[in-house]
C-alpha positions in Angstrom: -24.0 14.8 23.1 -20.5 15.7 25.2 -17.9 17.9 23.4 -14.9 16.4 26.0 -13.8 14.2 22.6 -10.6 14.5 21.0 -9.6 17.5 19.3 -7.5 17.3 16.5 -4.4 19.4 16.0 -3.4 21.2 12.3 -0.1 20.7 10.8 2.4 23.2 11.8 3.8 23.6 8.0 1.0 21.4 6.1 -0.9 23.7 3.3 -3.9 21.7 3.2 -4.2 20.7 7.2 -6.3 23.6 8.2 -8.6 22.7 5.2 -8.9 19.1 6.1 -8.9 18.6 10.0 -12.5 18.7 11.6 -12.9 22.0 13.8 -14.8 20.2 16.1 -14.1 17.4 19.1 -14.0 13.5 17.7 -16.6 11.5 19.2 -16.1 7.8 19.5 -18.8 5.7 17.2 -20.4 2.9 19.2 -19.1 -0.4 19.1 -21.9 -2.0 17.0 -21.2 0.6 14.1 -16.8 0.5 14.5 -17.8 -3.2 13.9 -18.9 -2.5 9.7 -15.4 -0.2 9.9 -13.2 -3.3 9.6 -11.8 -3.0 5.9 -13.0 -6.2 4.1 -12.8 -7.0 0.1 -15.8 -9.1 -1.7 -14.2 -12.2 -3.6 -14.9 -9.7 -6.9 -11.6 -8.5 -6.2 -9.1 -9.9 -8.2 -5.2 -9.1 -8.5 -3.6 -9.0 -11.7 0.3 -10.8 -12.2 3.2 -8.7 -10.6 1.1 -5.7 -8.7 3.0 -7.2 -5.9 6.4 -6.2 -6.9 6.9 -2.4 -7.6 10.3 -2.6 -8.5 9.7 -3.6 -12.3 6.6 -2.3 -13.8 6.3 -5.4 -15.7 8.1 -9.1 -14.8 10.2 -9.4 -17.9 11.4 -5.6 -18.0 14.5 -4.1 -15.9 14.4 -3.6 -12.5 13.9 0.2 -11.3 16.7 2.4 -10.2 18.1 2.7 -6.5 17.6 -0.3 -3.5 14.9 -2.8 -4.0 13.3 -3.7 -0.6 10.6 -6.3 0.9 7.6 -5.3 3.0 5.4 -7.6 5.0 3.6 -7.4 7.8 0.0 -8.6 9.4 -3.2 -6.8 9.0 -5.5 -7.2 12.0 -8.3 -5.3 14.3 -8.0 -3.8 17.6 -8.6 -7.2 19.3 -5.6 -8.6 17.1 -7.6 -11.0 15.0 -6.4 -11.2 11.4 -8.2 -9.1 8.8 -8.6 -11.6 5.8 -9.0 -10.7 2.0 -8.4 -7.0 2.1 -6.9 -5.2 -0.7 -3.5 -2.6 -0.4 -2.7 -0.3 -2.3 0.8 1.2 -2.5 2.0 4.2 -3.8 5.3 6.1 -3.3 8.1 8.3 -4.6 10.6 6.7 -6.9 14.4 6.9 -5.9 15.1 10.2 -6.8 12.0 11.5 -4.5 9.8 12.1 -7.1 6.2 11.1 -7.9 4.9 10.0 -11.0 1.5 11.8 -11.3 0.7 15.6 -13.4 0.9 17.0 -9.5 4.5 16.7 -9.5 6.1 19.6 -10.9 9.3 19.3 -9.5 12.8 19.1 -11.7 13.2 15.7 -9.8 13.8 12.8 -12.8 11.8 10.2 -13.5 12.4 6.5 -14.0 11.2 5.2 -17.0 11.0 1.8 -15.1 8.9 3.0 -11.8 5.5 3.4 -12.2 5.4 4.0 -8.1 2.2 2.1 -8.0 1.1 -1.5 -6.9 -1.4 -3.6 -4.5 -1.8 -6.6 -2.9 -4.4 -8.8 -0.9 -4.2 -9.8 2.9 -4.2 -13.7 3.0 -6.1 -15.8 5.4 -4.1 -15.0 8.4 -3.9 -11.1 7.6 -0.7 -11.2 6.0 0.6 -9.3 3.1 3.8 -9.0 1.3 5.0 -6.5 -1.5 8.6 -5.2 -3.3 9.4 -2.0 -4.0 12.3 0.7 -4.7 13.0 2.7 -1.5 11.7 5.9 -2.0 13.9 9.1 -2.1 13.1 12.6 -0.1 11.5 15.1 -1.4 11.0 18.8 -0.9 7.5 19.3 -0.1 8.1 23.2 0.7 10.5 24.9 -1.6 9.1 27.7 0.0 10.1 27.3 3.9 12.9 24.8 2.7 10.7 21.6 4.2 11.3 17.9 3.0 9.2 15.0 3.4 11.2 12.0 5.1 11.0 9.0 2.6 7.5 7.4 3.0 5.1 4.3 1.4 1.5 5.5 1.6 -0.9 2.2 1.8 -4.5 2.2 1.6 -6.6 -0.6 3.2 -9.6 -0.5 1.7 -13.4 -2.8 1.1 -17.0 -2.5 0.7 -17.8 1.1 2.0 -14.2 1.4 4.1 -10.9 3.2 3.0 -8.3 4.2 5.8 -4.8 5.3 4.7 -1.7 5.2 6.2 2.0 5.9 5.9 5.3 3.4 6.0 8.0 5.5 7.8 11.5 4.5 7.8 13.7 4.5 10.9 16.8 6.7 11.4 15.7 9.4 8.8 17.3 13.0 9.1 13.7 14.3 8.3 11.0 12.2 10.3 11.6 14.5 12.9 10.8 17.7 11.5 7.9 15.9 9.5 4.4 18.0 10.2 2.5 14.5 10.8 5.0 13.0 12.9 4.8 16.0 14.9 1.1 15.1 15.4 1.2 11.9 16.3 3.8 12.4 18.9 5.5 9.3 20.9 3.0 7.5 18.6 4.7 7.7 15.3 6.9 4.8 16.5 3.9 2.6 15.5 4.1 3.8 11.7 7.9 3.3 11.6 9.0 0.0 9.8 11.3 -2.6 11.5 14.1 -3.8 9.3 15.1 -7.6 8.6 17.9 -9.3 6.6 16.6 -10.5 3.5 19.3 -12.7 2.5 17.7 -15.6 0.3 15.4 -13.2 -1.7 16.2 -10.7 -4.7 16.2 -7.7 -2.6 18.3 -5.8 -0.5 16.6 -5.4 3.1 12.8 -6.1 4.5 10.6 -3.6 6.8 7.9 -5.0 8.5 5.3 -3.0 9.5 2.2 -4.2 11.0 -1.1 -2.7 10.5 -3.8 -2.3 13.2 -7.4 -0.4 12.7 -9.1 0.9 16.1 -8.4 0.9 19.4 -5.2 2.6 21.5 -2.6 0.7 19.5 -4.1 1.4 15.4 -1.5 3.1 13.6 -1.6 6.6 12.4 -4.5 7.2 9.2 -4.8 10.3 7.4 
């Protein structure tokens, strides 16, 4: 088989880049096997109440610190046909820029009401909608002085397919120093959210962000 594939870059600053990029040149799958790629979610997969909105871990308790904002956008294939029934999965920083997981040993504080964690279903057109708490900075290398722009990480995912990606936000000091913006080049502008006025729900600002899998336009996936 031909070697003139892609060849995939490492992370200029990223610890665990040289561990996980392939050494060797991508070859594209052919088109009858991309086809079983498209992330798809068996009726057995069932949402419970309030996953959708991240900003209160449950829907009679406060709302979490810092700026509660909307995300929506469509879900579709290379072709631009709607993916239906797929599940998200969202996870992010609270305000401060800290995680809530045991791999988080920074000083940052938590927020006893931001679990960081939610998901949510495509509908019949591809569409999904979630709330959250915009997520703060954080220092990813104390040791070179390196933050991480604020990000959402979602994970599309169903039967044997999981791709992840990340939600940038525009006109942050740090996306351009970020190791996997650097990658991706003039492409990054597909993984950066578009803001919208939210002014007749309980939040203060919208990104959408659309999601594509395959072909030249798909967003970034780790």
């Amino acid at each position: 088989m031909s070697n003139s594939g892609r060849q995939l870059e490492i992370g200029p600053t990223d610890n665990t880049s040289d561990q996980r990029t392939p050494r060797n040149r991508l070859r594209l799958i052919p088109e009858i096997a991309r086809e079983s790629f498209a992330p798809y979610v068996p009726q057995r997969g069932l949402s419970r109440q309030n996953e959708w909105d991240m900003t209160r871990i449950a829907a009679d308790l406060p709302r979490a610190q810092g700026i509660a904002i909307e995300v929506s956008g469509k879900l579709q294939n290379e072709r631009g046909t709607p993916i239906s029934n797929a599940m998200l999965e969202i996870w992010s920083a609270n305000h401060f820029g800290r995680y809530r997981h045991i791999e988080d040993h920074s000083n940052i504080p938590l927020d006893e009401h931001f679990l960081g964690t939610g998901r949510v279903f495509t509908d019949s057109e591809g569409n999904y909608t979630f709330w959250t708490i915009s997520p703060g900075a954080y220092l990813a290398r104390p040791d070179i002085g390196r933050w991480r722009p604020k990000h959402i990480h979602i994970s599309v995912s169903g039967g044997g397919s999981r791709l992840i990606t990340q939600l940038y936000f525009p006109d942050e000091p740090n996306n351009a120093s970020d190791p996997m913006a650097i990658l991706m080049g003039d492409d990054f502008e597909r993984n950066i959210g578009k803001p919208y006025e939210t002014p007749k729900i309980d939040v203060d600002s919208g990104l959408n962000f659309d999601i594509v899998v395959g072909g030249r336009n798909a967003v970034y996936f780790e």
